[in-house]
C-alpha positions in Angstrom: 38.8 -20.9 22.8 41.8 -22.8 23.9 43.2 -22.0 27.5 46.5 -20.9 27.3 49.6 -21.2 29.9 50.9 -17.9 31.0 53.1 -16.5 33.8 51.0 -15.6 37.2 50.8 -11.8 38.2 49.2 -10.5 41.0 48.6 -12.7 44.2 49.4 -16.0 42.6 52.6 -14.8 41.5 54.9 -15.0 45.2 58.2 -16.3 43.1 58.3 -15.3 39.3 54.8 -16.8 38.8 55.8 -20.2 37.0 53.5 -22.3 40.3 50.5 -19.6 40.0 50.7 -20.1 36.4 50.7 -23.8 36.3 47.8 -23.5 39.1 45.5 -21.0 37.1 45.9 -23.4 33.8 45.0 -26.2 35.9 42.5 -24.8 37.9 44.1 -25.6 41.0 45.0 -24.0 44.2 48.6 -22.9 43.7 49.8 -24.3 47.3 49.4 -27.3 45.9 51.6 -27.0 42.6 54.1 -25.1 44.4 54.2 -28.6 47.5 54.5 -30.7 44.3 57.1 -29.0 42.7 58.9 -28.4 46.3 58.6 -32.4 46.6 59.9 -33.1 43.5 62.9 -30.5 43.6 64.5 -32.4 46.7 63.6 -35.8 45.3 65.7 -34.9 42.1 68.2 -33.5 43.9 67.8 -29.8 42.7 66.6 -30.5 39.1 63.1 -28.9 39.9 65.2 -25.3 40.7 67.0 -26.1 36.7 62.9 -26.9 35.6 61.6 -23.8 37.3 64.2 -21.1 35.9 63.5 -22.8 32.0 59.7 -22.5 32.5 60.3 -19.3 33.4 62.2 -18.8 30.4 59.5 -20.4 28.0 56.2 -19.6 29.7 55.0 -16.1 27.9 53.8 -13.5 30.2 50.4 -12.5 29.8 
């Protein structure tokens, strides 16, 4: 079976669940994604908040 990308619930969900998401389809430690996408946000100049709020928007919930 395929793995699937879904919204975070629970503990890995702190802001809408988009970071805990990405971290449970990558099998990663969502601190890390949500440093990353922190990083990337303020060297884009805000784009990553634009990214977050359309992942939100296309990421299904479970």
């Amino acid at each position: 079976m395929a793995k699937r990308l879904y919204l975070a619930t629970g503990k890995n969900a702190k802001f809408l669940g988009v970071c805990g998401g990405i971290a449970e389809y990558l099998d990663v430690d969502p601190t890390i994604v949500r440093l990353v996408w922190i990083i990337l946000t303020l060297a884009s100049f805000g784009f990553g908040i634009l990214a977050y709020l359309l992942a939100y928007a296309i990421i299904p919930r479970r």
